[in-house]
ZATOR-738510 format. One line per 2 residues: their letters; for each residue x negated, y, z of C-alpha. Coordinates in nm, 2 decimals, decimal comma, m for minus. Layout:
N
a = X Y Z  ...
# end
This chain:
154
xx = m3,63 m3,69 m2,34  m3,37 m3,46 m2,17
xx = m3,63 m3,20 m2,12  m3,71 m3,21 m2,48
xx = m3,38 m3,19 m2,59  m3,31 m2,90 m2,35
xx = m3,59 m2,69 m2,48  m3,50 m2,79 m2,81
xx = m3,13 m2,67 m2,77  m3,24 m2,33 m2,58
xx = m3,44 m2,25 m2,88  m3,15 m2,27 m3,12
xx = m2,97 m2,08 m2,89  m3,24 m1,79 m2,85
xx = m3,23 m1,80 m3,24  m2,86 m1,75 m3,29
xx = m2,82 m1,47 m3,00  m3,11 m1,31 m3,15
xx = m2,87 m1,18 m3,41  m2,64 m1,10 m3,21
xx = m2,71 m0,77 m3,02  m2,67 m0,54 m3,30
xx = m2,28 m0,63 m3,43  m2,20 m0,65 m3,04
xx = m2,33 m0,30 m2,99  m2,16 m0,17 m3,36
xx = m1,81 m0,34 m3,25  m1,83 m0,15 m2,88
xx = m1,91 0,16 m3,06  m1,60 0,09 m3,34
xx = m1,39 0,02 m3,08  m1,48 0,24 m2,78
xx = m1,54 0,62 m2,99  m1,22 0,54 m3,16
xx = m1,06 0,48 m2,86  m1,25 0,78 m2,74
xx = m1,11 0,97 m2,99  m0,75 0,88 m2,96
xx = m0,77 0,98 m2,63  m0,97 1,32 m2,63
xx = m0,72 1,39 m2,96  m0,41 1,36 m2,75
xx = m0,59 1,52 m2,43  m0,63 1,83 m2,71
xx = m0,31 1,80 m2,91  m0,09 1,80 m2,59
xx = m0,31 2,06 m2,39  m0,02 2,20 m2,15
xx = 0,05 1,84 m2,03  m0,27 1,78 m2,02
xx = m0,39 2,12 m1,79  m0,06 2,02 m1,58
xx = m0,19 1,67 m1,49  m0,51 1,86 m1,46
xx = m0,36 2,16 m1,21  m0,13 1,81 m0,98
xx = m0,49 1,64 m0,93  m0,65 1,97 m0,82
xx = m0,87 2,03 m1,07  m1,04 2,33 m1,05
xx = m0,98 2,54 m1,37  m0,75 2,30 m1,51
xx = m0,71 2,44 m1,83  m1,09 2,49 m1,89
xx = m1,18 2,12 m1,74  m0,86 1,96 m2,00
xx = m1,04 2,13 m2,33  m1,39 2,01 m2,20
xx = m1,24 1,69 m2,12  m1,07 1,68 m2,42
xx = m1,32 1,75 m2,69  m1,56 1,57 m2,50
xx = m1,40 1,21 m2,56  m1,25 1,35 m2,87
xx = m1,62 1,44 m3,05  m1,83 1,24 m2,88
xx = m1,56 0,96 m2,95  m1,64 1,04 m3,34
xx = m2,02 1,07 m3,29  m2,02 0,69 m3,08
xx = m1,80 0,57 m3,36  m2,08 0,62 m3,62
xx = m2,36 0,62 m3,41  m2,52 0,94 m3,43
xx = m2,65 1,10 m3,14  m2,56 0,80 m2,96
xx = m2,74 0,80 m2,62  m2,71 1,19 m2,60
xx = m2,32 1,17 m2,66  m2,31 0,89 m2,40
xx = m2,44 1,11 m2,13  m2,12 1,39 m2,10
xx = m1,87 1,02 m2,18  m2,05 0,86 m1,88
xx = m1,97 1,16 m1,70  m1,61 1,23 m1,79
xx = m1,55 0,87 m1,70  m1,73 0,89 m1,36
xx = m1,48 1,24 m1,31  m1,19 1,04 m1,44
xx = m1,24 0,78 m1,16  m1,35 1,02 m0,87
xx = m0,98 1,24 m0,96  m0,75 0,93 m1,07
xx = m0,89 0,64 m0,89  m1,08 0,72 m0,55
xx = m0,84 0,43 m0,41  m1,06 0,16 m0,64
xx = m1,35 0,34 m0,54  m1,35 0,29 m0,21
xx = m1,21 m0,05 m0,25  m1,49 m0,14 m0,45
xx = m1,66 m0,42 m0,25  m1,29 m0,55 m0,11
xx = m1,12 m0,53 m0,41  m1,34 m0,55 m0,70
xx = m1,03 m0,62 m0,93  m0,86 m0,25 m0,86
xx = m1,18 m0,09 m1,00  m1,25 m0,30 m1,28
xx = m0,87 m0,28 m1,37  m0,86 0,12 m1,37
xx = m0,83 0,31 m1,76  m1,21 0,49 m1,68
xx = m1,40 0,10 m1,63  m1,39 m0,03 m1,99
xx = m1,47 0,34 m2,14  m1,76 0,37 m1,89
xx = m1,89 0,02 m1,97  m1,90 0,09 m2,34
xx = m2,07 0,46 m2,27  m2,34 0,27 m2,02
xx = m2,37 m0,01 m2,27  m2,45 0,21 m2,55
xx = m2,69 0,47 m2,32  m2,88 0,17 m2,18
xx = m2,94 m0,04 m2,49  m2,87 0,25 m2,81
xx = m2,63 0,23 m3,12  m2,83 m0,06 m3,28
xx = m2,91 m0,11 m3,61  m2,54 m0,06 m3,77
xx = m2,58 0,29 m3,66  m2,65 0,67 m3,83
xx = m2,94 0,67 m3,56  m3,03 0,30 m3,65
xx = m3,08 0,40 m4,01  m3,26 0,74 m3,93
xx = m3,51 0,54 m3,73  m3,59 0,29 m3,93
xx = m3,67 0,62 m4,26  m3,86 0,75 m4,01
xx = m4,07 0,45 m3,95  m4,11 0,37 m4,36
# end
């Protein structure tokens, strides 16, 4: 009896998150490229601050590294949004954010196994889990890519 009403219950769940992958995937795209883009916008729009905070963490070429920084999360922000280009555009996010935490947070780096809460609390975590999420399991359906695929296929 309890077996059978176990299996029974495991099925309707399987059925209902079955559904669920593609809005989960366009809400961390929403989301994360607008936030993306907020950020990359005002990395761009205040370029002097932003080479300046660039030039105090010794960055090389400061001024160079704040533009690719910048347009980076600014464009590839707007390409995540609408989900074109998706994986490609996660790639140089995933790597901004791994720069981001190597220059601004080395200290939850290196407390990573001791204090797990410092890493997952620095600004890069979140935008680096959306960019993996989105490299690892695509745009989904609700996407530019999403629709291209599926004209291709018809």
């Amino acid at each position: 009896m309890i077996t059978k009403l176990w299996k029974t219950a495991n099925l309707i769940l399987d059925r209902i998150a079955s559904y669920l992958p593609d809005p989960l995937l366009l809400g961390i795209r929403l989301y994360w490229g607008w936030q993306f883009f907020i950020t990359g916008k005002g990395k761009l729009g205040n370029l002097e601050a932003t080479t300046g905070f660039f030039t105090e963490l010794g960055i090389p070429f400061p001024k160079l590294n704040a533009i690719m920084a910048g347009s980076t999360e600014c464009f590839g922000g707007l390409l995540l949004l609408v989900g074109l280009f998706s994986r490609v555009v996660s790639v140089p996010l995933i790597t901004t954010m791994v720069v981001a935490y190597l220059t601004t947070e080395m200290e939850a780096i290196k407390s990573l196994w001791s204090d797990s809460d410092a890493f997952v609390s620095a600004a890069p975590f979140l935008f680096l889990l959306a960019s993996v999420i989105v490299f690892t399991f695509g745009p989904g359906r609700y996407s530019i890519d999403g629709v291209l695929k599926n004209t291709r296929k018809g």
